[in-house]
Wavefront OBJ file of the C-alpha trace (Angstrom):
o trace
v 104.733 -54.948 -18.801
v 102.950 -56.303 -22.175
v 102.902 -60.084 -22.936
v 103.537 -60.718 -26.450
v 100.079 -60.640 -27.791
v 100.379 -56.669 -26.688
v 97.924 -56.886 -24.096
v 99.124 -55.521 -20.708
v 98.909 -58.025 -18.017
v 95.504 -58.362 -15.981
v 97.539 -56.327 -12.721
v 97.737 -53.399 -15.109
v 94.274 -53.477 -16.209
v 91.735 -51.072 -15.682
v 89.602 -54.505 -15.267
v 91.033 -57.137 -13.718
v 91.170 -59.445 -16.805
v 94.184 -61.623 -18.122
v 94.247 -61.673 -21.996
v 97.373 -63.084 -22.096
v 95.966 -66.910 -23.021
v 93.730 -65.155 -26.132
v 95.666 -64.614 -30.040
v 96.375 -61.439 -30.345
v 93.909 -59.669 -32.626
v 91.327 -61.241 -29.883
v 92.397 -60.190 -27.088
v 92.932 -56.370 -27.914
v 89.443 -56.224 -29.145
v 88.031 -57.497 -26.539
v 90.024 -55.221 -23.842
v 89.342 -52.070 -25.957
v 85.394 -53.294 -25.366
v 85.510 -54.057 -21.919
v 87.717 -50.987 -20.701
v 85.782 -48.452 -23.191
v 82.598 -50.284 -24.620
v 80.430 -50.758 -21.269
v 79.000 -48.429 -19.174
v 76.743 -48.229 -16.230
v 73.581 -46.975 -16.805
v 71.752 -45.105 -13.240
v 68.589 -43.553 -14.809
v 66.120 -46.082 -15.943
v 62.669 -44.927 -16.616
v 59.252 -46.801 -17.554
v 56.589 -45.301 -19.058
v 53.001 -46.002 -19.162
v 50.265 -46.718 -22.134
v 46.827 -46.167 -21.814
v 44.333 -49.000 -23.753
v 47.225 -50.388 -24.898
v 47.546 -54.255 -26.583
v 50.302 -56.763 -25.802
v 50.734 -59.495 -28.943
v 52.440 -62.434 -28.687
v 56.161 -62.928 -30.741
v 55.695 -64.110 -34.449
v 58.740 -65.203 -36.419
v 58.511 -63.725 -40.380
v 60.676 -65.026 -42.669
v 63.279 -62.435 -43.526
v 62.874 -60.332 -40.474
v 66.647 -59.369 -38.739
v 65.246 -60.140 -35.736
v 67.015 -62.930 -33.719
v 63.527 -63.890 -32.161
v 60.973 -62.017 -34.170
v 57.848 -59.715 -34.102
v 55.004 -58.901 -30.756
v 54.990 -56.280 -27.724
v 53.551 -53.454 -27.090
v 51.047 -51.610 -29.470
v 49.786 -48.784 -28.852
v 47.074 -46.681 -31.487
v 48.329 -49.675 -33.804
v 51.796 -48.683 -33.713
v 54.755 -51.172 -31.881
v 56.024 -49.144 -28.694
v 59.306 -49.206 -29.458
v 60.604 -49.383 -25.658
v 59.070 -52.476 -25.338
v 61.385 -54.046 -27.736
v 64.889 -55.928 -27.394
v 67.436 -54.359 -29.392
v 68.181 -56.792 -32.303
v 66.105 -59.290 -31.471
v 62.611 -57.917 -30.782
v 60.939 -55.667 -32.828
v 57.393 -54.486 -34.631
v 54.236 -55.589 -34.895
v 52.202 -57.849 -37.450
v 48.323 -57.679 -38.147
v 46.044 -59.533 -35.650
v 42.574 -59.205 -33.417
v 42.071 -58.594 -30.085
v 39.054 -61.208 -28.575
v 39.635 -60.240 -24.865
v 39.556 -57.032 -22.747
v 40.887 -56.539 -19.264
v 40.348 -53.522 -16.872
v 43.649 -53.844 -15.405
v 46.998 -52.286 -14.850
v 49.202 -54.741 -15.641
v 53.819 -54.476 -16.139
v 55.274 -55.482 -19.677
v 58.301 -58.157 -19.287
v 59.200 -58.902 -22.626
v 59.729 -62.072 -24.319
v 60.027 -65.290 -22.213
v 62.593 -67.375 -24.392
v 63.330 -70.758 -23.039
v 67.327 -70.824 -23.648
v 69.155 -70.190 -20.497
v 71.557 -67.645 -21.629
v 68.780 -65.794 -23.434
v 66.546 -65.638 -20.155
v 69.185 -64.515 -18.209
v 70.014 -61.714 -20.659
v 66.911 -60.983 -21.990
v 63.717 -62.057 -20.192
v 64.349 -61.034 -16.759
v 65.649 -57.418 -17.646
v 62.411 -55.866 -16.629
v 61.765 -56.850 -13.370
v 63.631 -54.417 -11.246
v 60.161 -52.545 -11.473
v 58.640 -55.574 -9.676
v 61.359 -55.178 -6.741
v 60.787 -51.524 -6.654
v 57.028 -51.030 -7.087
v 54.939 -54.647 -6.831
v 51.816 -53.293 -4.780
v 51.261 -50.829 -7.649
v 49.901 -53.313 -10.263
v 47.892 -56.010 -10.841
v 50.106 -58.294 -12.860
v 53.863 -59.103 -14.533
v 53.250 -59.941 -18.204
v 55.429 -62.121 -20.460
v 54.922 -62.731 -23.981
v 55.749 -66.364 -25.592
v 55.250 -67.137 -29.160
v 51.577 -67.136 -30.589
v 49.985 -70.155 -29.328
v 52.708 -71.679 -28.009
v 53.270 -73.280 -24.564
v 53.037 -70.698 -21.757
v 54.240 -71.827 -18.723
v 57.416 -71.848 -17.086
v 58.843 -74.624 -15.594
v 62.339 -76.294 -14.245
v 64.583 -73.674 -13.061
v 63.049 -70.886 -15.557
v 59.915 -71.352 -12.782
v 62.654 -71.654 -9.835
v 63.938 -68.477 -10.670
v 60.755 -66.354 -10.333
v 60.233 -68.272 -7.303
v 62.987 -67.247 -5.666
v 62.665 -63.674 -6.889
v 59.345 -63.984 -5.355
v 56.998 -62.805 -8.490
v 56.091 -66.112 -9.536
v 52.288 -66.076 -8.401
v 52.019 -62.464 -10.251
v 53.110 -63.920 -13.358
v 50.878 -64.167 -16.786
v 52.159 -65.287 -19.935
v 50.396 -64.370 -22.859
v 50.415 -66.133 -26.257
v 47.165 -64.574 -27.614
v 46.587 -60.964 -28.240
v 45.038 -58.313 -24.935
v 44.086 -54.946 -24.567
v 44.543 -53.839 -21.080
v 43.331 -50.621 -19.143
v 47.150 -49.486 -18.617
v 50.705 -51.275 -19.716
v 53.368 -50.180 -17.873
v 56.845 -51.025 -19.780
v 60.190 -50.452 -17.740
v 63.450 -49.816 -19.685
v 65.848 -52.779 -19.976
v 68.203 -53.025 -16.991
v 70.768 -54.511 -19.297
v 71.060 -54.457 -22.644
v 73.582 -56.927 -24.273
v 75.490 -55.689 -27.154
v 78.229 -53.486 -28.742
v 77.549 -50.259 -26.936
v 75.443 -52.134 -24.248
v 75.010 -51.315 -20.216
v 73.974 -52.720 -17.226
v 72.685 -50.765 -13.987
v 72.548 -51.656 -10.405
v 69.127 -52.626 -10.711
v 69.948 -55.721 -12.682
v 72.550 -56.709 -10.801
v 69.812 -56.642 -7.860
v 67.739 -58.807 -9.390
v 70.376 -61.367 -9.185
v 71.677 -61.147 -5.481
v 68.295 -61.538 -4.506
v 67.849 -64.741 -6.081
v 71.763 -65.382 -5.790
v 70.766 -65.139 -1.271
v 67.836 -66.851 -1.176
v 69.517 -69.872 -3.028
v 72.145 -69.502 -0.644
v 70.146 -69.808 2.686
v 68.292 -72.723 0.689
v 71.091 -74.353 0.261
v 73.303 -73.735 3.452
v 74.592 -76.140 4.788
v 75.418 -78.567 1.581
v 78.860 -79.418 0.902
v 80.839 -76.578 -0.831
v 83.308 -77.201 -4.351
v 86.207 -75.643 -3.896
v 87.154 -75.727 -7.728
v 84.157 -76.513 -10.154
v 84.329 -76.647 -14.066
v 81.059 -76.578 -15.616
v 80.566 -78.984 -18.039
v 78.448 -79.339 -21.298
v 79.340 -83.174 -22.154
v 76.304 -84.725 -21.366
v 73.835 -81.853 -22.528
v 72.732 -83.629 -25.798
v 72.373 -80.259 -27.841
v 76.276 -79.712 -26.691
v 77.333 -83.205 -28.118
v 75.789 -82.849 -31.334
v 77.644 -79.443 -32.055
v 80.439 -79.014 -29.858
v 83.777 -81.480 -30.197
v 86.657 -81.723 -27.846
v 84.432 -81.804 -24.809
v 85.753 -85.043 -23.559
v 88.999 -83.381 -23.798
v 87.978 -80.636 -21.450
v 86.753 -82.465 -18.927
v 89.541 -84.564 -18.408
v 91.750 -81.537 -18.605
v 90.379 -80.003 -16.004
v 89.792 -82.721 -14.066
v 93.247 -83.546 -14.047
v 93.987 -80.079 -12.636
v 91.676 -80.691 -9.941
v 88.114 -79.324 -11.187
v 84.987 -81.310 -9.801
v 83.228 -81.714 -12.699
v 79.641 -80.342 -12.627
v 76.885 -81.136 -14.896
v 74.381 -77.846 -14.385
v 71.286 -79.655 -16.371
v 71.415 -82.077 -13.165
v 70.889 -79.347 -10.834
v 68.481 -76.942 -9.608
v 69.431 -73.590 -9.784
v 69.631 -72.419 -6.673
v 72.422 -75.573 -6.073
v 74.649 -74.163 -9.187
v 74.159 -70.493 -7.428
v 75.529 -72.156 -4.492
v 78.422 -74.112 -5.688
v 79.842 -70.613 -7.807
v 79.519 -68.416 -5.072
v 81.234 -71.182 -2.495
v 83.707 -71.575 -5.106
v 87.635 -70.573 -4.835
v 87.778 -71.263 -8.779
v 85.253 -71.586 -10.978
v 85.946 -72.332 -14.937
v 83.721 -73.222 -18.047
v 83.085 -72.867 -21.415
v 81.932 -69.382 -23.075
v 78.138 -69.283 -23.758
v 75.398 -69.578 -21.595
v 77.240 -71.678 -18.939
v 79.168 -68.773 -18.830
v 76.421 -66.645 -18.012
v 76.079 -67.812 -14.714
v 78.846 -66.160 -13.591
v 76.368 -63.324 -13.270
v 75.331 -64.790 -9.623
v 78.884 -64.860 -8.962
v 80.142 -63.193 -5.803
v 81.626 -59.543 -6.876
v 85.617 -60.013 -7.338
v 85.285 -63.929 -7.798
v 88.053 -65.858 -10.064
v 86.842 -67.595 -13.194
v 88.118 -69.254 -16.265
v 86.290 -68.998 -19.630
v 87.354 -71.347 -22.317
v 86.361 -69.832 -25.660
v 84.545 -71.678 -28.307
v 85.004 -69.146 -31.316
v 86.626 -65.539 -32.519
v 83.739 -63.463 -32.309
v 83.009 -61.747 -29.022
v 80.142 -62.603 -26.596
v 79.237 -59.048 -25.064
v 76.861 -59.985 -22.648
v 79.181 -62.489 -20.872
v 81.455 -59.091 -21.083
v 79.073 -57.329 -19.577
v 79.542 -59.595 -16.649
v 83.132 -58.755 -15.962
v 82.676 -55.540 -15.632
v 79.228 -55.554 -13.640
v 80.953 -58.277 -10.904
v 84.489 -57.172 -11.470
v 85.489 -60.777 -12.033
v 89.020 -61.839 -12.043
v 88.395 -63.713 -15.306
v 91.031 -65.439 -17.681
v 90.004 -65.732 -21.163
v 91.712 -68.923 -23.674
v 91.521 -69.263 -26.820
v 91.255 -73.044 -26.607
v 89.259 -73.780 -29.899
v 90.183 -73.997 -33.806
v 88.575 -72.274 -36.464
v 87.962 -74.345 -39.692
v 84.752 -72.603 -40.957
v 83.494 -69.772 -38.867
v 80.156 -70.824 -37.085
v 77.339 -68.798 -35.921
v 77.855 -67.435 -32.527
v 74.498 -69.094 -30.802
v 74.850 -72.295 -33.352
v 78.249 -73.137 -34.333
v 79.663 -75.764 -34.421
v 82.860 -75.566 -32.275
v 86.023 -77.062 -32.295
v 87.484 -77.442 -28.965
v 91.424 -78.242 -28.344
v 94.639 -78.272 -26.643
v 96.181 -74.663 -28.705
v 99.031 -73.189 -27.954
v 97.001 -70.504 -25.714
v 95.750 -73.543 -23.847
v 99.488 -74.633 -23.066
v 100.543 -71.301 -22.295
v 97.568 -70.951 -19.623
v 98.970 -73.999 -18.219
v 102.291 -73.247 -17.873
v 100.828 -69.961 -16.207
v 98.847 -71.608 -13.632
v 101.222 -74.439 -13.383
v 98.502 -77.018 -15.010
v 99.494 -80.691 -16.358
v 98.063 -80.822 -20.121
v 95.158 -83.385 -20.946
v 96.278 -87.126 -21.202
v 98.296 -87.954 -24.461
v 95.161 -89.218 -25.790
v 93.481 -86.460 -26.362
v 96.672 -84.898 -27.977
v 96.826 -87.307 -30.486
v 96.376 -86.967 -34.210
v 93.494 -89.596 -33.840
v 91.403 -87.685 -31.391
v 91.953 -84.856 -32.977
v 91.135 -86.535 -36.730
v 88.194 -88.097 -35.010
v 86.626 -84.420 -33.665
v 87.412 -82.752 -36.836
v 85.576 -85.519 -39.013
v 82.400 -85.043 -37.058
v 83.103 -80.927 -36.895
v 83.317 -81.345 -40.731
v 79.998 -83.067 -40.802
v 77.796 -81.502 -38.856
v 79.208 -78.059 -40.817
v 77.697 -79.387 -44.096
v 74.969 -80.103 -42.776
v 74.237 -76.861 -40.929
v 75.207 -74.639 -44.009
v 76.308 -76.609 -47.086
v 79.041 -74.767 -48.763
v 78.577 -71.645 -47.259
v 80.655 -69.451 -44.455
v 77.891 -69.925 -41.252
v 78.433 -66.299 -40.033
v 76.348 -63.684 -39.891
v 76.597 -60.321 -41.505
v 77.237 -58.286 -38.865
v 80.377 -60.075 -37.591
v 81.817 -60.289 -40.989
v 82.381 -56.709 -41.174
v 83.331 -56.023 -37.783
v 85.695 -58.768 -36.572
v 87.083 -60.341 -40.233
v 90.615 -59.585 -38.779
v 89.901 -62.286 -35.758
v 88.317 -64.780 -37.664
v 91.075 -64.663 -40.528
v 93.375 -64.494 -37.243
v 92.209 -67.674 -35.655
v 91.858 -69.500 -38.725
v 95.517 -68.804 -39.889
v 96.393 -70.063 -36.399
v 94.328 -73.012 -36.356
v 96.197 -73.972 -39.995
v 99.747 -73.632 -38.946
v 98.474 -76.122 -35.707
v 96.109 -78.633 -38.074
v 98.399 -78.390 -40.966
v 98.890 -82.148 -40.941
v 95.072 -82.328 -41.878
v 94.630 -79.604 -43.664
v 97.198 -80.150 -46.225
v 96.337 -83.370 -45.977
v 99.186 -85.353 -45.387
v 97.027 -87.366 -42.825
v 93.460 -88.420 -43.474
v 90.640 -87.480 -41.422
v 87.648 -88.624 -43.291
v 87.297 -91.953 -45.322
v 86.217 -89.979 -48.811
v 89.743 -88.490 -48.748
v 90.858 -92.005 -49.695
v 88.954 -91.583 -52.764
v 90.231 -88.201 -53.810
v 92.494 -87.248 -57.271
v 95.247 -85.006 -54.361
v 95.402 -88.061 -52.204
v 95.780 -90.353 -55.261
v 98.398 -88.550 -56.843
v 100.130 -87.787 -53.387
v 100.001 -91.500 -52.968
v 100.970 -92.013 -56.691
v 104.441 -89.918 -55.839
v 105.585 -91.270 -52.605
v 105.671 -94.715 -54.330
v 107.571 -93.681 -57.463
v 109.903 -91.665 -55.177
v 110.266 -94.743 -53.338
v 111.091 -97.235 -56.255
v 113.766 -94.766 -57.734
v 111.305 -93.213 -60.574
v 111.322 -89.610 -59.312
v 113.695 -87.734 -57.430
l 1 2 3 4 5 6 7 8 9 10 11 12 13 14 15 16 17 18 19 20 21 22 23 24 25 26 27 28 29 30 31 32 33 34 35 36 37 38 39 40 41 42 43 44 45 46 47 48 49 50 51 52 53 54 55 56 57 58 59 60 61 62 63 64 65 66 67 68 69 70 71 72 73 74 75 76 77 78 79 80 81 82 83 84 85 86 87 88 89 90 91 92 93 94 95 96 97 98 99 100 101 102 103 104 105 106 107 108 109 110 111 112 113 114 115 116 117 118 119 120 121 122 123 124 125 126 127 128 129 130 131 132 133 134 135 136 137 138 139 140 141 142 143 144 145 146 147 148 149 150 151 152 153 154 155 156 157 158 159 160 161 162 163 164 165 166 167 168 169 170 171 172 173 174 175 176 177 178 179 180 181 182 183 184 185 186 187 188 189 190 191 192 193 194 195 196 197 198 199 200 201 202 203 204 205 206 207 208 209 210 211 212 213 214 215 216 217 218 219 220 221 222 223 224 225 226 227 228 229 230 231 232 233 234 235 236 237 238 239 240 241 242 243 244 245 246 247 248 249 250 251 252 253 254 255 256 257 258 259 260 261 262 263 264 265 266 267 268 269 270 271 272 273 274 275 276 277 278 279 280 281 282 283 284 285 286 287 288 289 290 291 292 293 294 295 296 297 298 299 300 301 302 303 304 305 306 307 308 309 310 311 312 313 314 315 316 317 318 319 320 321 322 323 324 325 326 327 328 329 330 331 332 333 334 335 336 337 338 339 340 341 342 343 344 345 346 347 348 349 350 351 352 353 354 355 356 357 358 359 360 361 362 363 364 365 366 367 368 369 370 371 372 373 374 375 376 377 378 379 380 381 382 383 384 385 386 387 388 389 390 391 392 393 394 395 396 397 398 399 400 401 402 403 404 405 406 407 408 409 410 411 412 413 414 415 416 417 418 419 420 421 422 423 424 425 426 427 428 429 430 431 432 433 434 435 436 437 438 439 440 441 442 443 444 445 446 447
């Protein structure tokens, strides 16, 4: 049986996914991915450099790097496998002042953004698990000069791991005796993977947060929230509307920024139901208990592979909506979003037999008032210009065009503006000759 966006139903899935709340174009996209773009990878390798130098990450203007430049170098040239596909890569000129005599493992770069970590930074480690007698050290790179140390639940997490005390981070240039640099146990992308090793890495912390935690009182639906994470509220509208959606469908609302993470590890894995927004929060359905049901509210039509990845790796139940509107594309880390009640949102609540959000937030005022901030924040993030990258443009156009058409027939009241959203529209020549014509219509003049 196919629902009418042509997706089969999750029971007929090779993964047990329900695309059925996505628009169309979406939703097959991201099933042909996820049933033919991930794979398992069993053979990871690490090899070993001899007098080799670790550099910190440098940022160059015009670089296609998400994060930038530093690793390993070896006879002056970057080691390739030390890099992060698309986001890490090459080397830059610089001088070694210090010298160790030790044998010492190559982490990567230790970015301080949740999702990032969690996708990124920790990928290495499985060596650590497998062979941590062998060496003298785990090395991280952060950005030249910068601040080096971990702290808040970055530090919890290599606590719990147990390689905290090995840890250096580096944000100067070293040569070392040996540098040993283990293959990514995930990689995040089009034709990524992940391997059992990774998903190791995880239970282990995923355990020990569970036995420090046993014993606190268990959530038996949670929606993760971003409403009071300042960052969110600056970028992300209809968050307010979320909450109390969910919340009316009886969702304890959790806030993760006010908990450790060992309690958020806790709280998903003693979860029946556990829903959020796409994005990092999303990510932490990696410590999620293999088979667990989750929700994932989208925030935009371009594809997030490494939260994907995750479906496939934990063989979540997961149900995917389309519950935002696209205006202007946004960048996929930066947007801004659009949240809202869409016609994928009802239909996942008449699925699950949900009550909508209060009328409120289903009125042409809420929604005026989110799109009048959405509009400004745009401007100011790109000016006049489409905030996309390259990249997406050519290979999902047909789901951004998709999502805006929808998001038109939906906002058409605004768009064509026949209601205002933003004071300057009072002020402009189509509202004062739309103006102009209802009132001559109305006195008789025109017809």
């Amino acid at each position: 049986m196919e629902t009418d966006n042509g997706v089969n139903n999750m029971e007929e899935n090779k993964s047990h996914i329900d695309y059925s709340c996505m628009r169309p174009k979406k939703a097959i996209t991201l099933k042909n991915y996820i049933e033919n773009g991930i794979h398992e990878k069993t053979d990871l390798q690490s090899r070993s450099y001899e007098n080799a130098d670790i550099i910190p990450l440098k940022r160059f203007s015009g670089d296609k790097q998400l994060f930038g430049r530093g690793g390993v170098i070896v006879e002056g040239k970057f080691a390739e496998d030390s890099g992060i596909p698309n986001k890490v890569d090459g080397s830059y000129e610089y001088n070694v002042s210090e010298i160790r005599r030790e044998t010492v493992v190559y982490c990567g770069y230790l970015v301080k953004q949740w999702g990032h970590f969690l996708v990124d930074a920790i990928t290495r480690l499985w060596y650590f698990l497998e062979n941590y007698t062998s060496v003298d050290r785990y090395v991280f790179i952060s950005e030249d000069n910068g601040n080096t140390q971990p702290t808040g639940n970055y530090k919890k997490f290599f606590e719990l791991l147990g390689v905290y005390d090995k840890l250096e981070i580096l944000n100067h240039p070293v040569r070392f005796e040996k540098v040993i640099v283990p293959e990514c146990a995930l990689v995040g992308k089009l034709d990524g993977y992940y391997s059992a090793q990774y998903r190791n890495i995880l239970d282990i912390v995923a355990d020990r947060s569970m036995e420090l935690c046993a014993g606190m009182k268990t959530k038996k639906k949670i929606f993760l929230s971003r409403s009071r994470f300042k960052k969110a509220t600056d970028s992300e509208f209809g968050l307010d509307m979320l909450d109390d959606y969910f919340s009316r469908n009886g969702y304890e609302l959790l806030y993760p920024e006010q908990f450790s993470i060992a309690e958020l590890i806790y709280f998903i894995r003693t979860s029946e139901m556990c829903a959020t927004v796409s994005g990092s929060l999303a990510l932490n359905f990696l410590f999620a208990q293999n088979g667990q049901s989750v929700t994932v509210v989208e925030r935009q039509s371009l594809p997030h592979y490494s939260q994907n990845i995750i479906d496939v790796m934990r063989d979540l139940r997961t149900t995917y909506i389309d519950g935002y509107y696209t205006i202007y594309p946004g960048t996929a880390g930066g947007g801004p979003f659009l949240f809202g009640y869409t016609k994928q949102f009802a239909h996942y609540s008449e699925l699950y037999g949900n009550v909508p959000p209060q009328d409120v937030y289903l009125s042409d005022a809420y929604l005026g008032k989110c799109l009048r901030r959405f509009m400004k924040v745009y401007r100011s993030f790109y000016g006049y210009k489409w905030g996309i990258e390259d990249w997406a443009v050519s290979l999902f156009a047909e789901a951004v065009y998709e999502s805006y058409a929808d998001s038109c027939s939906e906002l058409d009241v605004f768009f064509s503006e026949k209601k205002i959203f933003e004071p300057r529209q009072f002020f402009s020549i189509r509202f004062a000759k739309q103006t102009a014509k209802k009132l001559l219509t109305k006195l008789g003049v025109l017809h």
